[in-house]
C-alpha positions, -999 to +999 in steps of 0.1 A: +818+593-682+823+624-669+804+629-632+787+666-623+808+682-597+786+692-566+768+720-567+767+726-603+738+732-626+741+696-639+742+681-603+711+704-595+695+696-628+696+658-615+688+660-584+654+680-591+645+655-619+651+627-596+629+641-571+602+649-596+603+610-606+601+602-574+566+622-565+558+612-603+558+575-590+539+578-557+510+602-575+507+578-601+507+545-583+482+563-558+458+582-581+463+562-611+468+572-647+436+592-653+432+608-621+473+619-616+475+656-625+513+678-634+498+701-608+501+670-581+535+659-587+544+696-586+535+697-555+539+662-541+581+675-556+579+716-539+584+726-573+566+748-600+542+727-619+557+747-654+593+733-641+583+694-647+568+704-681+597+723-688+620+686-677+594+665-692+570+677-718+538+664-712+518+635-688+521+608-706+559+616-714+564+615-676+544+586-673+567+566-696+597+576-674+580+567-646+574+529-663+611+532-676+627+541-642+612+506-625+641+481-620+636+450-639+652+420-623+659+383-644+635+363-637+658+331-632+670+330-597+706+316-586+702+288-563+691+294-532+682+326-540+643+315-540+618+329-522+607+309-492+571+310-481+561+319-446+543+299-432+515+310-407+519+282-382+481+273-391+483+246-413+445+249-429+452+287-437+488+274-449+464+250-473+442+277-489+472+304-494+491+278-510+515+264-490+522+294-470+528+328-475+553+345-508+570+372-491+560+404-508+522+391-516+489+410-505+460+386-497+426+401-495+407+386-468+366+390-468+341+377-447+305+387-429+311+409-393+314+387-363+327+358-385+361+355-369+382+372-393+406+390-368+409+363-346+421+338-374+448+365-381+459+373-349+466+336-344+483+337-375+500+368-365+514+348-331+526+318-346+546+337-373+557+363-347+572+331-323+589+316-354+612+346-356+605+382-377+590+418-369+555+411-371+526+441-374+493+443-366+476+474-374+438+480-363+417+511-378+387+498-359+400+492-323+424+506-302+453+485-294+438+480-256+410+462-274+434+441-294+453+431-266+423+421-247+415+399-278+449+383-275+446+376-235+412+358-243+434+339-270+461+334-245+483+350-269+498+377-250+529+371-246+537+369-283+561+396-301+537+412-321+538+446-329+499+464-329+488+500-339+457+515-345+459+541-376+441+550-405+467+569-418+481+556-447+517+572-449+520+571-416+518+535-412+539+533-445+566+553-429+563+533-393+567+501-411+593+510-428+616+521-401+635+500-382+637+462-396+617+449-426+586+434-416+578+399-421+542+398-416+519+430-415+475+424-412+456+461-417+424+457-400+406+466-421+416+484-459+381+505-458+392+521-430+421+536-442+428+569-460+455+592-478+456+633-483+472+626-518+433+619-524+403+644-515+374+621-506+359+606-469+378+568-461+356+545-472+348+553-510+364+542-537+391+561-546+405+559-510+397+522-505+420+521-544+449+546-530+455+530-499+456+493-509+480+504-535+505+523-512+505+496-493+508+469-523+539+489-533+558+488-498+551+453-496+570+447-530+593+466-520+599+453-482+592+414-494+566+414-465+538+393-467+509+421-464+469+408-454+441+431-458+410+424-442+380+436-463+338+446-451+317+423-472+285+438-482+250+421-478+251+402-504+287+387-496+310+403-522+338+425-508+330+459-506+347+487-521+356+488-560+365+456-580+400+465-595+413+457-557+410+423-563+424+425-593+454+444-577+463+418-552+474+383-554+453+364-539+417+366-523+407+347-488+366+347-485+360+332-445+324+318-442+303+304-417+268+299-403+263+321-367+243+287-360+274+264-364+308+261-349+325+254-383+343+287-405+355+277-440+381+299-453+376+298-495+404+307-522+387+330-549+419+339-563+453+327-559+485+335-580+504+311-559+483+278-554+452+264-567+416+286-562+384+269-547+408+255-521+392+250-484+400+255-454+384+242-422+380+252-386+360+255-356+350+280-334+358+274-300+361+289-265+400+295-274+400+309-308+397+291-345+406+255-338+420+236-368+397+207-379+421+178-404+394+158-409+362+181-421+341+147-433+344+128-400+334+163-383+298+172-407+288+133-402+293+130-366+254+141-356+239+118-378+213+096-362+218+059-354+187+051-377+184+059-408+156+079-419+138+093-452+148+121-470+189+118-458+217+112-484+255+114-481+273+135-507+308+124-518+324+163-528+356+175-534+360+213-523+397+224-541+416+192-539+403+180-507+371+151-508+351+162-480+315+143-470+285+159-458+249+150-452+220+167-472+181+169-460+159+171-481+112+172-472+087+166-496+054+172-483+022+181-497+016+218-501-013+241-481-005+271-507-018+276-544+016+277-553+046+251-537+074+261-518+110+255-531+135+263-499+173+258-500+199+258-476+234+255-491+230+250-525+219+270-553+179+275-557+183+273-596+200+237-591+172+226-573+146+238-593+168+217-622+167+191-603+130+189-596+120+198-630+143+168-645+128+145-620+093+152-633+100+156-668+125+117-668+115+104-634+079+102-634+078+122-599+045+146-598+061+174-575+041+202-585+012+201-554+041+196-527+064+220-512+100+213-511+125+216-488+166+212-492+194+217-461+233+206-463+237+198-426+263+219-408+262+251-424+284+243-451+274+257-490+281+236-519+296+247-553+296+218-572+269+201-598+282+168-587+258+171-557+228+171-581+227+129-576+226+130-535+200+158-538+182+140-560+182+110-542+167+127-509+143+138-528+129+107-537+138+094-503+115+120-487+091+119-515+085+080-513+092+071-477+120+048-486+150+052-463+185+050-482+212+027-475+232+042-439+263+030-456+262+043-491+272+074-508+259+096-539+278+118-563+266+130-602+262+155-624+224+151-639+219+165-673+185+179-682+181+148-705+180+130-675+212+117-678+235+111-651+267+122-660+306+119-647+325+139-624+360+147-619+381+136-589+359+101-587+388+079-571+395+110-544+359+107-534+357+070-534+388+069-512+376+089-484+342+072-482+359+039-477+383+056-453+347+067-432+335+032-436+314+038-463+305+002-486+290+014-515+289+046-535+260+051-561+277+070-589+277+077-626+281+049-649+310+064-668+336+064-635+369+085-650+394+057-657+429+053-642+414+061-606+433+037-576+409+007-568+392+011-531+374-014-509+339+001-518+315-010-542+300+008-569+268+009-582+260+024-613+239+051-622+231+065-660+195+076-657+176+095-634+146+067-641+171+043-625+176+060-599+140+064-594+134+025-601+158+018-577+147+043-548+107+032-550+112-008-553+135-005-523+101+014-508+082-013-517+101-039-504+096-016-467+061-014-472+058-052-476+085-061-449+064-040-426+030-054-437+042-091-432+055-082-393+035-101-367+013-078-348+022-063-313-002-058-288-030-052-315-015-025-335+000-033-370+032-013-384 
């Protein structure tokens, strides 16, 4: 194969068709498909828009060169040649992203204002930053003085982390790409920033969609790990369009009660470990402190006496079991129509849950309003809670206080039926570990789960459940009754 001599028409020929290509790619990944124009990679390339119809025809001819021009790699690796994940030095967000980091990744992280999203990644930012790596920080809402201050408070200001405060999107492409690949690069926050390749204000949706992929790209292309914080909007979902989440690998939600010291950081999404993962921490004077043992830490402010209306729920957020109390009040209504107020849980699983009760349990809720709270702040996603909920209901219904050392876990069906739940041993395990002795669960227990030092005590109905609940009020009721009278007044 012959090679053009410098300088010659050939050589030229090349050189212009390789710079068309190159604006090509940057137009398309940026605008997309629909919205790329000949007239903008004309002038992304400082050439005559009629010059890259003359080299290539038409849009969607380009396009295809474009897609054809894209190395392609074998997707068997040599040994050693794998990928090693960075970790974050914290091991709870290390939990939810899968193990750590994959270098070249983008992780969209969401979560309410105030929650504590910046300072869980400038911790992150620190640790990785100590372990060796360029590290970058870059704020569009504060200035760096403001970042630093943060840090100080953290006492995290000696670590080698690079910080910037830009909006600019190709200006921060071309910053982090100079000098040494990055390891590690946070943008605080992807609403914020912007590009000139697109003619609308930051914030909307095309902007929000060209930046995050500029910035998708370099990190693909630098193997840096690349966080995005995200605004949530009032309902909690990340604002800005949808396909972002699509785009990146892996979406972070952090939640949390301004009530509570405890922040949960949730896996949506996660092309590299398992979704509905969990991760747990605590707000404290000194930043986001990790907390290994979540179940210990929701039951440690529960009463000495036990007390109607209280049941402990065995649940399993991702693949951890994690135990939590859950309140529930039954009393008698002052309105023509009852009350039905929840606190962590879904309204339409309690209104299951009550209507199942009076339809298979016997229970005549419809004069009383009804209260539900999971203490500590935390939400639950599962239907396996629908057992312990039920049970405090009853409990607060009947005045009947339930067993201090039990737990409850189910699924109720709306045949009344108590049904089984996946992860059964993992839950009995850790109850027994709290000092938990029995655990009032479905009948049909999954098989092939290790044995545990608690005992079991099966549930298939929710009539047995409300046998069992109201004899064990009776048997209060009389115990009281038969008590010797103190000082004249009778319990």
């Amino acid at each position: 194969m012959t090679t053009p001599r410098p300088g010659s028409r050939a050589e030229q020929r090349r050189r212009t068709e390789t710079r068309i290509l190159d604006a090509a790619t940057q137009v398309f990944f940026s605008a997309g498909y629909d919205r790329a124009t000949i007239r903008a990679v004309a002038s992304a390339a400082g050439v005559d828009a009629g010059l890259v119809m003359h080299y290539f025809g038409s849009k969607q001819e380009l396009f295809q060169r474009v897609i054809d021009a894209v190395p392609v790699s074998e997707v068997s690796a040599a040994p050693g040649q794998a990928a090693e994940q960075i970790l974050s030095g914290l091991a709870e967000l290390d939990r939810v992203a899968g193990g750590g980091f994959v270098p070249g990744s983008t992780t969209l992280i969401g979560g309410e204002p105030g929650i504590g999203k910046s300072t869980l990644l400038i911790q992150a930012c620190a640790a990785v930053a100590r372990s060796g790596g360029r590290v970058v920080y870059v704020s569009g809402e504060e200035s760096t003085a403001q970042v630093r201050l943060r840090a100080a408070r953290l006492g995290l200001a000696d670590a080698p982390v690079q910080l910037a405060a830009q909006t600019f999107v190709e200006d921060i492409v071309a910053t982090l790409g100079s000098g040494d690949a990055p390891k590690f690069v946070v943008i605080d926050s992807i609403q914020t920033m912007w590009s000139d390749a697109i003619e609308s204000a930051p914030g909307t949706v095309s902007q929000v969609r060209g930046a995050s992929q500029a910035l998708i790209r370099f990190a693909k292309a630098s193997d840096a790990a690349l966080l995005l914080v995200g605004h949530v909007t009032k309902d909690g979902q990340i604002a800005g369009p949808r396909v972002v989440e699509h785009m990146v690998d892996a979406v972070f939600s952090f939640e949390g009660d301004g009530a509570h010291a405890f922040r949960l950081l949730r896996a949506a999404k996660n092309r590299f470990g398992a979704t509905d993962e969990v991760g747990v921490f605590e707000m404290t004077g000194g930043g986001l402190a990790e907390v290994p043992n979540p179940s210990a830490l929701f039951l440690a402010d529960r009463d000495g006496d036990a007390h109607p209306g209280a049941a402990v729920f065995a649940g399993v957020e991702g693949a951890r079991p994690l135990l939590v109390e859950i309140q529930a009040l039954v009393a008698p209504t002052t309105f023509g129509t009852p009350r039905r107020a929840v606190v962590g849980w879904e309204p339409s699983r309690l209104a299951m849950v009550l209507a199942v009760l009076e339809a298979h349990g016997g229970m005549k809720l419809g004069q009383y309003d009804v209260y539900l709270n999971v203490a500590g702040g935390l939400r639950i996603m599962e239907p396996a809670a629908d057992l312990a909920a039920a049970a405090a209901l009853i409990s607060s219904l009947t005045g009947a206080s339930l067993p201090r050392d039990a737990v409850y876990f189910g699924e109720i069906g709306l045949s009344g039926s108590v049904r089984g739940v996946a992860h059964a041993g993992l839950r009995l395990k850790e109850a027994a570990k709290l000092g938990f002795a029995r655990a009032f669960a479905p009948q049909s227990l999954r098989a092939g789960a290790e044995p545990v030092n608690i005992a079991t005590q099966p549930i298939d109905t929710v009539a047995a459940l409300v046998a069992l609940i109201a004899a064990s009020a009776v048997e209060t009721r009389a115990g009281r009754a038969k008590s010797p009278a103190r000082n004249g007044v009778t319990n």
